[in-house]
TITORTOR-722133 format. One record per atom (N, C-alpha, C): residue number from 0; x, y, z; atom name. Coordinates in pm, 1 decimal, padded with zeros to 6 digits. Example, Ala and Ser with C-alpha at 12.3 -4.5 7.8 and 13.67 -1.06 7.14 Angstrom:
! residues 2
 pos        x        y        z site
   0  01319.0 -00569.0  00780.0    N
   0  01230.0 -00450.0  00780.0   CA
   0  01320.0 -00330.0  00780.0    C
   1  01285.0 -00225.0  00708.0    N
   1  01367.0 -00106.0  00714.0   CA
   1  01290.0  00003.0  00787.0    C
! end
This chain:
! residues 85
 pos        x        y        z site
   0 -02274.0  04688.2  01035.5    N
   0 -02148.4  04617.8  01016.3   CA
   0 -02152.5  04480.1  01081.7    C
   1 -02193.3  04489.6  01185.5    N
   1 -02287.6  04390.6  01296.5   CA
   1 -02348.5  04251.4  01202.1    C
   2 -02410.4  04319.5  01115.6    N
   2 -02517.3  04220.5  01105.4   CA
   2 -02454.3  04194.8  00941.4    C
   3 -02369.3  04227.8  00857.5    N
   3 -02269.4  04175.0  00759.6   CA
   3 -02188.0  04093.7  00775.0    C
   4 -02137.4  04078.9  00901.6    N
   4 -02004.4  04002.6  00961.2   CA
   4 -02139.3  03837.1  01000.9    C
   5 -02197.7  03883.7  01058.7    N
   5 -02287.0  03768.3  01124.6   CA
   5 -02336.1  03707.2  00965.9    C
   6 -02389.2  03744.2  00858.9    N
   6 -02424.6  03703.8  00775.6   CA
   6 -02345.1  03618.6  00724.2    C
   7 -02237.2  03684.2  00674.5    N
   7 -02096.5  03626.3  00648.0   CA
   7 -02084.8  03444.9  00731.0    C
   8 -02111.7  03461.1  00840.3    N
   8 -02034.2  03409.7  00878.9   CA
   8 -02144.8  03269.9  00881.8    C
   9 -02264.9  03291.6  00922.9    N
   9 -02378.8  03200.9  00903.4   CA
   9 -02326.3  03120.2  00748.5    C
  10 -02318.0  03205.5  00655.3    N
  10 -02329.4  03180.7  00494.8   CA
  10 -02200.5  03069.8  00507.4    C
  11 -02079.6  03080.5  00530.0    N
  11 -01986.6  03016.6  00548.6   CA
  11 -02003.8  02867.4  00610.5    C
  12 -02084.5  02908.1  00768.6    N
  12 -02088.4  02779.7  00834.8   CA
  12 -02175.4  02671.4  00732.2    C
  13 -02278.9  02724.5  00652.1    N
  13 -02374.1  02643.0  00589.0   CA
  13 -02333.0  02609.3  00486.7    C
  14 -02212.6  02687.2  00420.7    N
  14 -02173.3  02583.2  00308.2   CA
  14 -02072.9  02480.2  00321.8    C
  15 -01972.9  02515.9  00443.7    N
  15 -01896.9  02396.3  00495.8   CA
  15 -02012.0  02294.5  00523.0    C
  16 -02084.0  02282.9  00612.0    N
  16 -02175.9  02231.3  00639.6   CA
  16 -02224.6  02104.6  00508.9    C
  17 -02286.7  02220.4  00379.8    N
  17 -02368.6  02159.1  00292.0   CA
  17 -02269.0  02081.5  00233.2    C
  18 -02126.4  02089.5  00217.4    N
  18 -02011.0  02059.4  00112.6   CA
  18 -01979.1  01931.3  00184.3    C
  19 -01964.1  01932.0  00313.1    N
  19 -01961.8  01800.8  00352.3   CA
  19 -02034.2  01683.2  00404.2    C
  20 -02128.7  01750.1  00404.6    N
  20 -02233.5  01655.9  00397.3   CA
  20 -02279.7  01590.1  00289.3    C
  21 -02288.6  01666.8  00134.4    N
  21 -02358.1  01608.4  00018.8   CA
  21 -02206.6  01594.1 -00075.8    C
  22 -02162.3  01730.5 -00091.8    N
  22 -02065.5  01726.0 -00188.5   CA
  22 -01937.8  01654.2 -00160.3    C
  23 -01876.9  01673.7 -00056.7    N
  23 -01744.6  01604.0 -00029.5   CA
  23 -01765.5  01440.6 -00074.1    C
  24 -01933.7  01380.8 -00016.1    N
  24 -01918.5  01219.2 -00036.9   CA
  24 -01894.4  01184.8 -00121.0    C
  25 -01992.7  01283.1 -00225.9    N
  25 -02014.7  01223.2 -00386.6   CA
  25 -01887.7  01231.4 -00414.4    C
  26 -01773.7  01341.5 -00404.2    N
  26 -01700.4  01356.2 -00466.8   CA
  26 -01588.2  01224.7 -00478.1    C
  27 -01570.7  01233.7 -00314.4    N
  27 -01468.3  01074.2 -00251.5   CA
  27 -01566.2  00978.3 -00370.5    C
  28 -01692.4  00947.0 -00338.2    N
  28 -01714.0  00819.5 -00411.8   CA
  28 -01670.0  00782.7 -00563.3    C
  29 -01692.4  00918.9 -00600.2    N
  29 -01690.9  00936.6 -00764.7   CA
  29 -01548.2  00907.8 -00772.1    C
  30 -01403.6  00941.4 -00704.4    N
  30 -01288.8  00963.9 -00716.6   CA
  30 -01246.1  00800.8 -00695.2    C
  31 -01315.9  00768.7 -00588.7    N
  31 -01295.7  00613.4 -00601.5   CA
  31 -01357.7  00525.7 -00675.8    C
  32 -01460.9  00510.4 -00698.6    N
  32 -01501.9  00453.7 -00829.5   CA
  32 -01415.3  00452.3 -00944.7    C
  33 -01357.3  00563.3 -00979.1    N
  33 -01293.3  00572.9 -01065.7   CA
  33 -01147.8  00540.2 -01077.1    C
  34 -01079.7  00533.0 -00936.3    N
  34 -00951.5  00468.2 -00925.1   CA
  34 -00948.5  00300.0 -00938.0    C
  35 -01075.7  00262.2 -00899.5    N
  35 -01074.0  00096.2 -00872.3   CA
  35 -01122.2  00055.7 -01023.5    C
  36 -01179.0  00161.8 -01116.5    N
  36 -01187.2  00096.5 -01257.1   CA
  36 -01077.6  00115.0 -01330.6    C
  37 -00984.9  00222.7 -01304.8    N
  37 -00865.5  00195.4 -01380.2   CA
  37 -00800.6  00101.9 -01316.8    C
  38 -00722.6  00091.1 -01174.3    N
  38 -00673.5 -00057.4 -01147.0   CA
  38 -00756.7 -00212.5 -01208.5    C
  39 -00842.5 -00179.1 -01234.5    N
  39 -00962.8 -00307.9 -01285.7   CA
  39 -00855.5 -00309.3 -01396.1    C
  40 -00884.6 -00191.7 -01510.5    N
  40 -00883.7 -00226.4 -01627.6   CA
  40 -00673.7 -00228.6 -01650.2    C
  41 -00628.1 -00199.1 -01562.8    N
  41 -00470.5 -00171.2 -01552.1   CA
  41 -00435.1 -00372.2 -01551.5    C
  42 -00507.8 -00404.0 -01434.0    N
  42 -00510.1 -00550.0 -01421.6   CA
  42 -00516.6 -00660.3 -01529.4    C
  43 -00639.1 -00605.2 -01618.9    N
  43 -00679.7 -00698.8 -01685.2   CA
  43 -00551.7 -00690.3 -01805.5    C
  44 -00493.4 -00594.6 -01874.0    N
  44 -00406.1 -00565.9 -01976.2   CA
  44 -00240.9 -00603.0 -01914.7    C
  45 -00277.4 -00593.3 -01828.6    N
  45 -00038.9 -00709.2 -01733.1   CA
  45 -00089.2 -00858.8 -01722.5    C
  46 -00249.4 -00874.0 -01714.2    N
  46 -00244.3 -01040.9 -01672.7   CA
  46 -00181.7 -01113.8 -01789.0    C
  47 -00064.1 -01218.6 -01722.0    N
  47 -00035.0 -01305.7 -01792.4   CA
  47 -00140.3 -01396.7 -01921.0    C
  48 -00083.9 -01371.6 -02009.0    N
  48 -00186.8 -01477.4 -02137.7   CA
  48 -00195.2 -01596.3 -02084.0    C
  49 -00332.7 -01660.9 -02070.2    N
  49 -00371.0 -01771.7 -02028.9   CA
  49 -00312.0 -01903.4 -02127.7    C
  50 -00258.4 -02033.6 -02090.1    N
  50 -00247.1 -02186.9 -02170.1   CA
  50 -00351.5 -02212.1 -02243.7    C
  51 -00355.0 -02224.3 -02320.1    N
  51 -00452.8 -02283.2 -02476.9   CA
  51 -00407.2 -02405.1 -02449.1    C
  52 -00327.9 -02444.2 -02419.3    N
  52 -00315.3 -02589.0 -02438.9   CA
  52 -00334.6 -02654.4 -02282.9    C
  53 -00316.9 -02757.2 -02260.4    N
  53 -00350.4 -02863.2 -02150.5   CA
  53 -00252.3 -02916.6 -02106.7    C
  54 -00150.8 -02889.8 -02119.4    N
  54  00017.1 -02912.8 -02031.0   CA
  54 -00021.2 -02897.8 -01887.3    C
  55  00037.0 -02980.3 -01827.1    N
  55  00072.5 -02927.6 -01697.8   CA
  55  00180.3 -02824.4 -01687.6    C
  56  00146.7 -02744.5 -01541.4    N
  56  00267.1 -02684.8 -01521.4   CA
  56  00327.9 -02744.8 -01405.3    C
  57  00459.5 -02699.0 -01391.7    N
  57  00555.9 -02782.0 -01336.3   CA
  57  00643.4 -02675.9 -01295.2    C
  58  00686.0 -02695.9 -01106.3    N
  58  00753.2 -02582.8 -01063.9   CA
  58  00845.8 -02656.9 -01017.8    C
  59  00990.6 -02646.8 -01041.7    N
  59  01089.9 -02705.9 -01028.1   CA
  59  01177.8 -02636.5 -00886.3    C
  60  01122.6 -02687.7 -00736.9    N
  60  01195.9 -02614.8 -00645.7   CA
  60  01314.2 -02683.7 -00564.2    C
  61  01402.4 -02566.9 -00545.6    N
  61  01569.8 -02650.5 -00498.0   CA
  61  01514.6 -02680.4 -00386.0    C
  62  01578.8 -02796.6 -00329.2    N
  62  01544.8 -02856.0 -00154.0   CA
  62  01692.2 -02763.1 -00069.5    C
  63  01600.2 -02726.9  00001.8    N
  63  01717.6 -02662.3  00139.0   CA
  63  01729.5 -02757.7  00171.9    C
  64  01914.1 -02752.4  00212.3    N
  64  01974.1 -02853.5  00301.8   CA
  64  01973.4 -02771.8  00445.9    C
  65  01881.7 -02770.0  00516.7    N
  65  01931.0 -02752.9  00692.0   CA
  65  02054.7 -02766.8  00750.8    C
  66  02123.3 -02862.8  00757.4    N
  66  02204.0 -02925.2  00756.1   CA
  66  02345.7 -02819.6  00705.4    C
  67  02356.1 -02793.7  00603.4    N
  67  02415.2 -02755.1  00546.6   CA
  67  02505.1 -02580.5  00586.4    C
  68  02638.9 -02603.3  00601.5    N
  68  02744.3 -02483.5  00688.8   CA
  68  02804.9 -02403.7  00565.4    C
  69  02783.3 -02333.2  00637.8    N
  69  02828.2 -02174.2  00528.0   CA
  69  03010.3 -02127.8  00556.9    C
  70  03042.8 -02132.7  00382.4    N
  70  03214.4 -02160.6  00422.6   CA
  70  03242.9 -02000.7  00471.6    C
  71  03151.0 -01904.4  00442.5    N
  71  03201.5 -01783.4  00488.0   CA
  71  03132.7 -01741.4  00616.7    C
  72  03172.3 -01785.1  00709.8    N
  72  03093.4 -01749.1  00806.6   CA
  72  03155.2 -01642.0  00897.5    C
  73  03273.6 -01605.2  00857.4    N
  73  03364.3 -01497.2  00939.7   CA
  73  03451.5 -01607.9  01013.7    C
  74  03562.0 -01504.3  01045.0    N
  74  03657.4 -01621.8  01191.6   CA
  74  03586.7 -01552.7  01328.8    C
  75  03679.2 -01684.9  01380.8    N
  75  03668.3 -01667.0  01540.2   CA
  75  03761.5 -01566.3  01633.5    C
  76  03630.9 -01479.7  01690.8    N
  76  03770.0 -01406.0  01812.7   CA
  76  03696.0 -01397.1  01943.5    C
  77  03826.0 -01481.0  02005.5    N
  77  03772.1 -01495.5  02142.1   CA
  77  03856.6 -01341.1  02203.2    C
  78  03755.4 -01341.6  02318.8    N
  78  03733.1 -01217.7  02363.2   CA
  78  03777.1 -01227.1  02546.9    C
  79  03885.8 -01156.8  02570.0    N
  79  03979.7 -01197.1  02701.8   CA
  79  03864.4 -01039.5  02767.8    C
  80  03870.5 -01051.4  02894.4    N
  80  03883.1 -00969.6  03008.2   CA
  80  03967.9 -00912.0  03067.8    C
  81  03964.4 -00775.7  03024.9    N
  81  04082.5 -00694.4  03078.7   CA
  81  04054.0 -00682.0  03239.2    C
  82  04170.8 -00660.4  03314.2    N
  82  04163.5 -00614.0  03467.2   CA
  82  04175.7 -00455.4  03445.5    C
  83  04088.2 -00381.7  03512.1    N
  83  04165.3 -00262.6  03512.8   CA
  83  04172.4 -00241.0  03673.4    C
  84  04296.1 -00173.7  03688.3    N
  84  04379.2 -00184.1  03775.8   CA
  84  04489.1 -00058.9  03819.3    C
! end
């Protein structure tokens, strides 16, 4: 019974063993390989259609005024000190 349980258990350690050593890598690699070619090919089919023509482009941006006070800014409450007493 001794020497079934010990077998067992050898057999076990060596295939955890073998699975992560050879099989687990390939597997990660293969799984990633294969995620970064569908994002590849996911990429290439949303990219914007490229200009055929020779226009410039032109980005039209508003200038912040710094300067500039915000009409909603909340009111004012001044804040007294009670005595307690």
């Amino acid at each position: 019974m001794f020497e079934k349980l010990l077998f067992f258990l050898i057999l076990v350690y060596l295939f955890f063993r073998i699975f992560t050593r050879y099989i687990l890598p390939w597997l990660l690699t293969t799984f990633i390989k294969k995620a970064m070619k569908n994002n590849f090919n996911f990429n290439l089919d949303n990219s914007p259609p490229k200009s055929k023509s020779n226009e410039p482009v032109v980005i039209n941006k508003s200038k912040k005024n710094p300067n500039k006070k915000f009409d909603n800014e909340g009111e004012y409450v001044d804040f007294t000190e009670l005595n307690d007493e």
